[in-house]
PLY file of the C-alpha trace (Angstrom):
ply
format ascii 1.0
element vertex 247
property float x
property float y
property float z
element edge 246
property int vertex1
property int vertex2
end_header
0.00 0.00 0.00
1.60 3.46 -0.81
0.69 6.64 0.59
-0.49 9.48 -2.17
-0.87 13.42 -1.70
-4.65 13.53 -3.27
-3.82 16.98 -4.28
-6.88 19.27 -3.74
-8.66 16.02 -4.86
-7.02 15.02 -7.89
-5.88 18.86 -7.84
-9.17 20.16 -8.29
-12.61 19.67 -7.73
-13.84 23.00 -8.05
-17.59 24.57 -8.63
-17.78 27.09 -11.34
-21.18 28.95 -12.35
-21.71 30.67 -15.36
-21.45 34.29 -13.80
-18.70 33.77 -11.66
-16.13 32.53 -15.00
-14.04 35.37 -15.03
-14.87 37.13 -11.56
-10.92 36.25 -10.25
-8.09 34.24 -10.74
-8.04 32.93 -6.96
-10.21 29.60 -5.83
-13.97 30.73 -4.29
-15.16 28.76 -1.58
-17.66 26.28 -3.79
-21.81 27.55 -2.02
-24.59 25.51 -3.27
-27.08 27.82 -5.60
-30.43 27.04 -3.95
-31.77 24.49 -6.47
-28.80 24.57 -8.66
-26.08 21.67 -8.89
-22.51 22.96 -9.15
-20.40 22.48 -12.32
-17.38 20.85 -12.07
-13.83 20.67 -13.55
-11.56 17.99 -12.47
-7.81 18.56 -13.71
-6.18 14.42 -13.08
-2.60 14.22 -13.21
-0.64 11.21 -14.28
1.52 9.36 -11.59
2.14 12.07 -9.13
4.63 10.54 -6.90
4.83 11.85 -2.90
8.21 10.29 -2.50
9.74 11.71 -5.64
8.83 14.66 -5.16
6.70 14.94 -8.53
4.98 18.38 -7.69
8.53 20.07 -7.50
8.23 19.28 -11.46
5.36 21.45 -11.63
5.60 24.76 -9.74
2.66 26.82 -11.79
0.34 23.39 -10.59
1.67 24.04 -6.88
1.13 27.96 -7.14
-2.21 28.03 -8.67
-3.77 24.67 -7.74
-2.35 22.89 -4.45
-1.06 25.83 -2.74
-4.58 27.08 -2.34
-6.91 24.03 -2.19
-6.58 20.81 0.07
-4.17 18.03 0.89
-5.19 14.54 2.06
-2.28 13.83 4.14
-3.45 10.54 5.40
-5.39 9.11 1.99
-4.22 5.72 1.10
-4.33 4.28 -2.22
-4.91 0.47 -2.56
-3.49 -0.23 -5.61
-1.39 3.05 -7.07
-0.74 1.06 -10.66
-2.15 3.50 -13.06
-5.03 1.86 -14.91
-6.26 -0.27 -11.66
-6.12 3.11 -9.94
-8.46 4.93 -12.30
-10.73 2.27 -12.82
-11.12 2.77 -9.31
-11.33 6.45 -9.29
-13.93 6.15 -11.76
-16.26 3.52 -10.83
-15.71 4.11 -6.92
-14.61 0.16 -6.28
-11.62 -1.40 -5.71
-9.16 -3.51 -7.89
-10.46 -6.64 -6.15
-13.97 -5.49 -7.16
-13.60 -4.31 -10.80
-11.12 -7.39 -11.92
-8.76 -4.65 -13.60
-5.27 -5.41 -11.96
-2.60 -4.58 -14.73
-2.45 -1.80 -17.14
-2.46 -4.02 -20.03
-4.59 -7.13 -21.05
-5.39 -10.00 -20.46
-5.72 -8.81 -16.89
-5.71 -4.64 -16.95
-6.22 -1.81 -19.66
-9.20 -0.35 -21.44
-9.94 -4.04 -22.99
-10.09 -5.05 -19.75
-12.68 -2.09 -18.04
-14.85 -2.72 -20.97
-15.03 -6.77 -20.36
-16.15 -6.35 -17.17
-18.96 -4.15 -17.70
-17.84 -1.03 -16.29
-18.43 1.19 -19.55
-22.30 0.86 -18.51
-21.32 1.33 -14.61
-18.96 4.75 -13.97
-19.13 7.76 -12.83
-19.67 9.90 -16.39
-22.88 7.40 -17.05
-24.48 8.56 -12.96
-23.83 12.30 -13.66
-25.75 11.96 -17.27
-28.73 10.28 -15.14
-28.04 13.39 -12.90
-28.83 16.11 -15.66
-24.94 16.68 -16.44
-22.90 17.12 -19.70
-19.73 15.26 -19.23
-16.59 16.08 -21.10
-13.19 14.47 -21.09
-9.74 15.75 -22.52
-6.48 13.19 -22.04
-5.56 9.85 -20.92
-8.85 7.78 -19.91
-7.24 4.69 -19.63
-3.86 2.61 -20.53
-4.56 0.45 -22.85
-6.95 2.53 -25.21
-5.33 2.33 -28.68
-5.73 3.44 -32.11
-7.01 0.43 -33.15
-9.44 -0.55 -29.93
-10.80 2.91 -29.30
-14.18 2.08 -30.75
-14.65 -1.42 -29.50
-16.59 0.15 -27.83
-16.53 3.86 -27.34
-16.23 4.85 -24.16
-19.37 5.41 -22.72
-21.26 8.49 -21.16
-19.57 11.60 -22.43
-21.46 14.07 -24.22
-18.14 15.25 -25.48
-14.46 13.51 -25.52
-11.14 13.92 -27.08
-9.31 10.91 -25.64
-5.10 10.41 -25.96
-4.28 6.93 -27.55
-2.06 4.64 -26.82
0.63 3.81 -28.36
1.01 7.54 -28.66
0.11 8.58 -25.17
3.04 9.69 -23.49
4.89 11.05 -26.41
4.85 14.75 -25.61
5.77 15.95 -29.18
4.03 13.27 -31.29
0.62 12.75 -29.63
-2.38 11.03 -30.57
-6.17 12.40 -29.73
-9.49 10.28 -30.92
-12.74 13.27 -30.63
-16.00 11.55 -30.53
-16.63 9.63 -32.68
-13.66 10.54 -35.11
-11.22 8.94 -36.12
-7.63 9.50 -34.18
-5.75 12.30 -34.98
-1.71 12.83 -35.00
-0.35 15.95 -33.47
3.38 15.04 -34.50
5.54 18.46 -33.46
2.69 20.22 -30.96
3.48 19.81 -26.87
0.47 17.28 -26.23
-0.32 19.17 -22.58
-0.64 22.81 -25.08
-3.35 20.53 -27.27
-4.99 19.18 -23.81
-5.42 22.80 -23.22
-6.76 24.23 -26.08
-9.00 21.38 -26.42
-10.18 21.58 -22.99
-11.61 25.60 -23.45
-12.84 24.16 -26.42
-15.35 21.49 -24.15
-15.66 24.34 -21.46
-16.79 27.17 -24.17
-19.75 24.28 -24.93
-20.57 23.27 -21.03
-20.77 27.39 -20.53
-23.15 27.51 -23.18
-25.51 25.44 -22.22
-25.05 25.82 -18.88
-29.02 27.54 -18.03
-30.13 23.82 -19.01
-27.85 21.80 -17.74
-24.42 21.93 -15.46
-21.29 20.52 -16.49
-18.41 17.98 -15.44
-15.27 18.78 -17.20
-11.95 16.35 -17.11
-8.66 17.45 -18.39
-6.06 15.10 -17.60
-2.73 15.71 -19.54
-0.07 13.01 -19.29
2.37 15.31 -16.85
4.55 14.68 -14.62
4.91 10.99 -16.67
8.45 10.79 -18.57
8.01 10.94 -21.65
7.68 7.21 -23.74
8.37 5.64 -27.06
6.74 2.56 -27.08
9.29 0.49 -29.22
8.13 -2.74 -30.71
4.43 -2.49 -29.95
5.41 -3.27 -26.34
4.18 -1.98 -23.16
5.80 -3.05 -19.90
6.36 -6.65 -21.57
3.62 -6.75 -22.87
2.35 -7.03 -26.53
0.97 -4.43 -28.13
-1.83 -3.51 -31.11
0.00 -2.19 -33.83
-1.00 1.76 -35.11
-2.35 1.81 -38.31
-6.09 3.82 -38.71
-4.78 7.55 -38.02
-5.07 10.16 -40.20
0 1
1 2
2 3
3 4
4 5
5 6
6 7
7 8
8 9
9 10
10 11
11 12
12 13
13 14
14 15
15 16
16 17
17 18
18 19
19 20
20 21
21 22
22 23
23 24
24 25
25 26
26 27
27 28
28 29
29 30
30 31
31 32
32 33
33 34
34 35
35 36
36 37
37 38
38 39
39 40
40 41
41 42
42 43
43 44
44 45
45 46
46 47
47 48
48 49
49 50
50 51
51 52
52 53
53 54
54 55
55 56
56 57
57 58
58 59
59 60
60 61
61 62
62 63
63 64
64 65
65 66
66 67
67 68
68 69
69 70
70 71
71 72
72 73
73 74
74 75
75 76
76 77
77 78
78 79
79 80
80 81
81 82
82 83
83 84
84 85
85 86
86 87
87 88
88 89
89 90
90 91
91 92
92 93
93 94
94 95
95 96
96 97
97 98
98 99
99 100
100 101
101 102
102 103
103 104
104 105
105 106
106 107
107 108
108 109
109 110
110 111
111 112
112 113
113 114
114 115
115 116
116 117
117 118
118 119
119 120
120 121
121 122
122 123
123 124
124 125
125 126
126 127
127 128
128 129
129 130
130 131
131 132
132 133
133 134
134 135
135 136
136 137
137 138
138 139
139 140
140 141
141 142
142 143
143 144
144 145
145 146
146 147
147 148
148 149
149 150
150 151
151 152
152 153
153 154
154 155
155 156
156 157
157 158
158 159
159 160
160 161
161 162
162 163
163 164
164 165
165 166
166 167
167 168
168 169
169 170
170 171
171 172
172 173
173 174
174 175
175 176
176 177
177 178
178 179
179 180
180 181
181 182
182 183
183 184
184 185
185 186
186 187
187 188
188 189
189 190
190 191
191 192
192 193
193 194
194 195
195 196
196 197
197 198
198 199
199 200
200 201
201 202
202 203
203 204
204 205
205 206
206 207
207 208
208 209
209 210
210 211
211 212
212 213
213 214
214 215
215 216
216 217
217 218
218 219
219 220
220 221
221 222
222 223
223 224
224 225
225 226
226 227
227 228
228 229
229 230
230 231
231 232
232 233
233 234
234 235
235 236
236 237
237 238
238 239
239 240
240 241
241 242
242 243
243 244
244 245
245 246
């Protein structure tokens, strides 16, 4: 068991309403609207380490973020391998409980989430039944491909623009899959600068409909993670699908 800085809940878990946007640059305490659910954004970083020190990597995140929100000193995560630990994040249960132990098949990955019926159980499918739009910008899960991406989508997003393995954690040759679309290269553009444009892109559309419905926003760039070049369509040992339908 390792011990994790949830930092200000995955760094953010903040309520923004429609009139408050562009009121300040600091954090508002979040006060429940009488009748009116709060919209959220929830920035996820990738494999933020306590013992390496992985926030000293990211001093604007610090300043702006965890310097002025909350730090779970004493939160415990039960399994901190990266697609077990979002599977849990996402459907609330732990690895024993979901069956997704690895980050690649046959026992982990997006494959793996999918099998076990959690595209129909998670959190983005509950917030639809709650009234929400749901948007997601980054890695979703290890394991998500250009080739698997649509078998099947992933469910309950009104709007996504997921990274794809095995292009993930290559910062300068990226690749993003938007809908229903097929993938898309970014060869040459910094893949967190194409998180972020993409992500205003999502929040513009959750502002504007925002008198019907509220919104739940995800942007989760692949930072502080090292940047990868998956050689030989392997992954930790593993074998991997081989690229072929981008355009």
């Amino acid at each position: 068991m390792r011990t994790w800085r949830a930092l200000a809940f995955s760094h953010l878990l903040a309520g923004l309403s429609g009139e408050s946007w562009a009121a300040s640059d600091s954090q508002q305490p979040l006060v429940a609207s009488r009748g009116r659910k709060p919209n959220i954004v929830f920035i996820l970083s990738d494999d933020q380490d306590l013992h390496m020190d992985s926030l000293s990597y990211m001093p604007f995140l610090k300043q702006h973020l965890t310097d002025h929100g909350t730090t779970f000193n004493r939160h415990y995560c039960t399994n901190a391998l990266c697609c077990p630990s979002r599977v849990s994040l996402w459907t609330g249960k732990a690895a024993h409980n979901t069956n997704v132990t690895d980050v690649n098949p046959p026992y982990g990955g997006y494959p793996k989430f999918a099998s076990q019926g959690l595209n129909s159980a998670y959190l983005p499918i509950w917030l639809q039944d709650a009234s929400y739009n749901t948007y997601y910008v980054g890695k979703l899960f290890n394991a998500q491909t250009v080739d698997n991406y649509h078998s099947p989508y992933a469910a309950g997003w009104t709007g996504s623009d997921f990274l794809l393995d095995p292009y993930t954690y290559e910062y300068l040759n990226a690749t993003f899959q938007r809908n229903y679309d097929l993938p898309v290269s970014h060869e040459g553009r910094y893949s967190t600068d194409v998180v972020t444009e993409k992500a205003y892109g999502f929040l513009e559309d959750g502002l504007r409909s925002v008198a019907q419905k509220p919104f739940f926003l995800v942007i989760a760039p692949t930072a502080p993670h090292s940047n990868v070049h998956i050689n030989d369509n392997l992954i930790d040992g593993n074998r991997h699908p081989v690229a072929s339908s981008i355009r």
